[in-house]
C-alpha positions in Angstrom: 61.8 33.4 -76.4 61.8 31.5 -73.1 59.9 32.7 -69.8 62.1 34.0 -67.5 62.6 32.3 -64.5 60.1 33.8 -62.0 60.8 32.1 -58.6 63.2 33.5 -56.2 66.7 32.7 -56.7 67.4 33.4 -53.0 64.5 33.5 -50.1 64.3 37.7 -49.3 62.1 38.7 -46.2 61.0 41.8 -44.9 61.9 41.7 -41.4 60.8 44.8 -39.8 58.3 47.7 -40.8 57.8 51.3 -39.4 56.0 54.4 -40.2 55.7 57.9 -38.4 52.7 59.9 -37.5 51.1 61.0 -40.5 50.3 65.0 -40.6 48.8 67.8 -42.5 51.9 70.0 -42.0 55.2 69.2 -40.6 56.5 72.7 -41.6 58.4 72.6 -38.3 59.9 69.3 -38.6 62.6 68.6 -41.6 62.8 65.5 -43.4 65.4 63.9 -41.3 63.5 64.7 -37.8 60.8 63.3 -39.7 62.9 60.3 -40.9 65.4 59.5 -37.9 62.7 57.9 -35.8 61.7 55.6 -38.4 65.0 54.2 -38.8 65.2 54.2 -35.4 62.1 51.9 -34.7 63.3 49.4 -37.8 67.0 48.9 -36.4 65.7 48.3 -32.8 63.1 45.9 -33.9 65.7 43.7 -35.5 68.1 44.2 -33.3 70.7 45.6 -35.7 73.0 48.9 -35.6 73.0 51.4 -38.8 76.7 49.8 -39.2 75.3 46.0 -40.1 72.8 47.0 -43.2 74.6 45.4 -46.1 72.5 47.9 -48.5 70.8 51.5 -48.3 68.0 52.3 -50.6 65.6 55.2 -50.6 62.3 56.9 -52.5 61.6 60.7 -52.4 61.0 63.4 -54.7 62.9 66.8 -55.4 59.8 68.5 -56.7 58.4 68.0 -53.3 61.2 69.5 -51.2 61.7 72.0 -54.1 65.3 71.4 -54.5 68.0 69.0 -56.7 69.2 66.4 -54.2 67.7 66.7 -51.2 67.6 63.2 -50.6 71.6 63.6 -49.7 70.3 65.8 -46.7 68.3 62.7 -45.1 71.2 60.5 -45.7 73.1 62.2 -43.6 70.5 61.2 -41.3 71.3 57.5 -42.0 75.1 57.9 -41.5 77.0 57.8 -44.9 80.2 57.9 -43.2 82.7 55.4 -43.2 80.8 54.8 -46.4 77.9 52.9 -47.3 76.3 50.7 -50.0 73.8 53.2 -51.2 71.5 54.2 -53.5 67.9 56.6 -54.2 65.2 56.3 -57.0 63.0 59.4 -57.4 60.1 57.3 -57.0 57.6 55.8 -54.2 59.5 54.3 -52.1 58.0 50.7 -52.9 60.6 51.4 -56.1 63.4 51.6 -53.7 62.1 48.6 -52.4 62.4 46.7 -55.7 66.0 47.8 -56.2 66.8 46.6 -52.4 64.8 43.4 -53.2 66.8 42.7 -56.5 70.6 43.5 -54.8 70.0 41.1 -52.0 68.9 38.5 -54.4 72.3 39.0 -56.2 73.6 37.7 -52.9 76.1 40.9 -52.8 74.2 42.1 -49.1 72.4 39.9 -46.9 70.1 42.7 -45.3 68.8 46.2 -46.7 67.4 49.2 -45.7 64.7 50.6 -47.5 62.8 54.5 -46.5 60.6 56.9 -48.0 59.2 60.2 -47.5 57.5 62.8 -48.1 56.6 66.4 -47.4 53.7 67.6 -49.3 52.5 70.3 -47.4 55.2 73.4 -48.2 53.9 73.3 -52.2 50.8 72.8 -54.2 50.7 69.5 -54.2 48.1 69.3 -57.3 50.2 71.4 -59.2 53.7 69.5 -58.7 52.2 66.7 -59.8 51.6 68.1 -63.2 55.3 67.9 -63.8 55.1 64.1 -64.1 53.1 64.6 -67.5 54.0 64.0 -70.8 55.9 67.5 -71.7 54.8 67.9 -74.8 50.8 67.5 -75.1 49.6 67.5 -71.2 51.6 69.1 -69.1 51.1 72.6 -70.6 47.6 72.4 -70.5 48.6 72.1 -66.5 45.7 68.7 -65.6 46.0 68.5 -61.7 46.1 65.0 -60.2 42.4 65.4 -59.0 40.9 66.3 -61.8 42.8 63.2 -64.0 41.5 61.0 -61.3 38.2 62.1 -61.7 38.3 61.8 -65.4 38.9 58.0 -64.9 35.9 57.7 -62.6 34.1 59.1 -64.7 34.8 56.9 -67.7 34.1 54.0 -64.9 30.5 55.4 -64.3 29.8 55.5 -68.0 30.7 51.9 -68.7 29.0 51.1 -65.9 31.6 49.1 -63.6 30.7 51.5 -60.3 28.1 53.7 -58.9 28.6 56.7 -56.9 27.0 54.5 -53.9 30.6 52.1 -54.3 32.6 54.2 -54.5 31.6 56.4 -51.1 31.3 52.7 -49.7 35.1 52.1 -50.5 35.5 55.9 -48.6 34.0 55.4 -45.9 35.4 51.8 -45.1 39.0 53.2 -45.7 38.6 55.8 -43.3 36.9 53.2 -40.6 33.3 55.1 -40.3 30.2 54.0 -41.0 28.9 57.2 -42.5 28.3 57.1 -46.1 27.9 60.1 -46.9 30.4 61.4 -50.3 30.9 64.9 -49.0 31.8 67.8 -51.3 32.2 68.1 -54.9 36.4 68.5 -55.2 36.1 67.8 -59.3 33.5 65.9 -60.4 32.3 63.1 -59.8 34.8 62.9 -57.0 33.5 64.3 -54.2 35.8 64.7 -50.6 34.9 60.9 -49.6 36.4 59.7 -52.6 39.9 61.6 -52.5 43.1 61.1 -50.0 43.8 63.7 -47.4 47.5 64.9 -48.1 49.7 64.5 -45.5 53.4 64.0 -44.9 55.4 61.2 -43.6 58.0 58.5 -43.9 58.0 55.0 -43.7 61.0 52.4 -43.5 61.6 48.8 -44.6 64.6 45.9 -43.5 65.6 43.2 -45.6 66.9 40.4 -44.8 67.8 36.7 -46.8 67.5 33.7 -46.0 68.6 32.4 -42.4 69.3 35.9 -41.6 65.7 36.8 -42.0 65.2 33.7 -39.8 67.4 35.1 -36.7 65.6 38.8 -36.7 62.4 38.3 -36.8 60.0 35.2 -35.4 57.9 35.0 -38.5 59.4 36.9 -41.5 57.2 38.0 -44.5 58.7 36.6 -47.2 58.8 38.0 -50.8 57.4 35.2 -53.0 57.0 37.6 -55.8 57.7 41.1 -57.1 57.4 42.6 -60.5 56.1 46.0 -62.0 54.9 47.3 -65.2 53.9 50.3 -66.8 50.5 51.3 -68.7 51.5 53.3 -72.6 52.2 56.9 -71.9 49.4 58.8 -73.2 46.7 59.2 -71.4 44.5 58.9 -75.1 45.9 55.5 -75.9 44.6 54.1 -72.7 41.4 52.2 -71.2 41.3 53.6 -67.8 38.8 51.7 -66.9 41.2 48.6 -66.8 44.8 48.9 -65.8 46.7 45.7 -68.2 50.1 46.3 -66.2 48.8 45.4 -62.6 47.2 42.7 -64.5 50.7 41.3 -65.9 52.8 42.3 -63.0 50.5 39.8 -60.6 50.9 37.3 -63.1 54.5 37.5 -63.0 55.2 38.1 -59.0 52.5 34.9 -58.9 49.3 36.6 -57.2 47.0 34.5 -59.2 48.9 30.9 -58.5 46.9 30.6 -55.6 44.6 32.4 -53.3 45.8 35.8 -51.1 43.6 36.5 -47.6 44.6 39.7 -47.6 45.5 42.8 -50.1 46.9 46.2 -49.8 46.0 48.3 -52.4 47.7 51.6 -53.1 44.0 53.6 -54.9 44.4 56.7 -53.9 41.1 57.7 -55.1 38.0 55.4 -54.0 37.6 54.9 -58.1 40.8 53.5 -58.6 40.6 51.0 -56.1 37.4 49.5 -58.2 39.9 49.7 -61.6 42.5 47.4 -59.1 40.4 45.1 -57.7 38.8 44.2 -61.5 42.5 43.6 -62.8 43.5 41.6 -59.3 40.4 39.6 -59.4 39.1 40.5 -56.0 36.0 42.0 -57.4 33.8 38.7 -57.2 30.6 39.1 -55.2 31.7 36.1 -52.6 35.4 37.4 -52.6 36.7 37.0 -49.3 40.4 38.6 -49.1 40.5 41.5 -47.0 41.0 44.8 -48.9 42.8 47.5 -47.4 42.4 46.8 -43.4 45.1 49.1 -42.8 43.1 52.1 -44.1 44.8 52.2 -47.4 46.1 55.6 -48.9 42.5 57.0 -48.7 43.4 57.0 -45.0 46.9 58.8 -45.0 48.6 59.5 -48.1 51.5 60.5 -47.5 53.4 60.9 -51.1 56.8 58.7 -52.0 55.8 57.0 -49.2 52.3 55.4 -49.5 53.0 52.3 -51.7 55.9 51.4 -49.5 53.6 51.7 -46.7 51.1 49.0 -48.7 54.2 46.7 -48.6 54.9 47.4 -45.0 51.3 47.1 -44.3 50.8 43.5 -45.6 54.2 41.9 -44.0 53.3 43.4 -40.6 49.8 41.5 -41.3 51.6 38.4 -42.2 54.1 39.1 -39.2 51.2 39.1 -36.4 49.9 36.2 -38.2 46.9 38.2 -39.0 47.7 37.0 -42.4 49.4 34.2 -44.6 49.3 35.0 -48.3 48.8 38.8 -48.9 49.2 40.7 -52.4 50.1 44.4 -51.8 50.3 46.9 -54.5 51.9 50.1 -55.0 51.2 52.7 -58.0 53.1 56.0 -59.6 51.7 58.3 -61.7 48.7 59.8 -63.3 45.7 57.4 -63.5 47.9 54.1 -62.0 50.5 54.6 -64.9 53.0 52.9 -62.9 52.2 49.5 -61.0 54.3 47.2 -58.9 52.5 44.0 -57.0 54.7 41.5 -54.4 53.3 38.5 -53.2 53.8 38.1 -49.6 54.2 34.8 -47.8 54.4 33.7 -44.1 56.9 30.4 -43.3 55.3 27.7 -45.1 
């Protein structure tokens, strides 16, 4: 069987970024107020209206709000009348991202709008998560997200690939502090250093092609390479020291053709960000590429929303000129099941 072909078929940019105030508990705010001035920060920094976006596409989750389709209720938000191009994936929003990337290179819309949210804080957001388990043989025994996480840093520690002194290292530089210090046990060995605070939030994307991309933005980040891949469903059949789908999904976006300066790494747990760097090769003692300057989802993880935010993340880096070549990386499920890496590039 021949490779497929990997390089773009039409030059895709993302031409604007945005994110809102990431909080503990918006109980007071719905998800369009949370939403609407996301949108509205993207459209003004291109210079566009709601009515030019060739193609709408969203991430969210209706165990989060608790009900089926309530990602209609934050389109009305985005103005589905006279009607739009549209479409939703009940994923991160990095997903939505993927499907927006993959219509524009079709050549059927010239810019896109991607957004994602998320509103963690009126659930248990440990125990929703359980209901992304394999129904038959996990999810009734009712593992919460923590306590798989800590099951894979733990199998790290026994083979040896990290030390409780990393991993608070990778804590504490995430949040920006210089104190070391790992905090409380939450499940062990994670202790409250090495886990995300839960908050909600949304975040927003345009996409543009070609010389369009050119005409809204000064230096567009464009999308050299995007690809995801998922790890074998049970959680026995896995190494989770290693993750073999990031692995193959840089190959094929192109992370490893030549060097990045800068990667955003969706590890919402300190340990998984040692699993990512090992499979990304950024783990060698004289690497140089900046990991996670944003903060990274040990910062602010606001679920459906947080690997978008990695993509946003790394074109605003290339957009400032901050950066040239950045990977960023965006993950779904238990124990980085699900992995998606785009190479980012600034105008060559």
């Amino acid at each position: 069987m021949s490779e497929p072909v990997r390089g773009p078929v039409r030059e895709v940019a993302i031409v604007a970024f945005g994110q809102s105030e990431h909080v503990p508990d918006s109980s007071e705010t719905s998800e369009v107020e949370m939403l609407m001035p996301v949108l509205h920060d993207v459209l003004a920094q291109t210079g566009l209206a709601a009515r030019d976006i060739g193609f709408t596409c969203s991430g969210s989750s209706d165990y989060l709000a608790g009900r089926a389709f309530s990602f209609t209720m934050a389109l009305d938000g985005v103005g589905a009348w006279p009607p739009i191009s549209e479409s939703h994936v009940e994923m991160d929003g990095a997903w939505a991202l993927y499907e927006a990337w993959v219509k524009l290179l079709t050549g059927d819309a010239d810019t896109a709008l991607v957004y994602a949210y998320g509103k963690s804080s009126p659930g248990d957001l440990r125990e929703v998560l359980t209901r992304q388990l394999d129904p038959y043989y996990v999810a009734p025994l009712w593992p919460d997200s923590v306590a798989l996480a800590a099951l894979q840093a733990q199998a790290l520690l026994d083979a040896g690939l990290t030390d409780a002194r990393e991993l608070a290292g990778i804590g504490a530089r995430s949040r920006g502090g210089a104190d070391t210090g790992p905090g409380r046990q939450v499940v062990g060995p994670l202790r409250t250093g090495d886990c995300p605070p839960v908050v909600d939030g949304a975040a927003a994307v345009i996409l543009a092609a070609g010389d369009t991309a050119r005409r809204l933005a000064d230096r567009p980040a464009w999308i050299r390479g995007l690809d995801h891949r998922i790890e074998a469903h049970g959680l026995g059949v896995r190494d989770l020291t290693d993750s073999p789908s990031t692995r193959l999904a840089a190959e094929r976006a192109g992370a490893f053709d030549a060097p990045v300066d800068t990667a955003e790494l969706h590890a919402p747990f300190s340990s998984q960000e040692v699993v990512l760097r090992r499979a990304l090769r950024l783990d060698a003692p004289d690497c140089a590429v900046r990991v996670n300057p944003s903060g990274g989802a040990l910062a602010a993880n606001p679920v459906m929303a947080a690997g978008l935010i990695r993509l946003g993340e790394a074109a605003a880096a290339i957009r400032r000129g901050d950066a040239h070549r950045a990977l960023a990386h965006a993950t779904s499920g238990p124990c980085l099941q699900q992995n998606l890496v785009a190479v980012l590039e600034g105008e060559r």
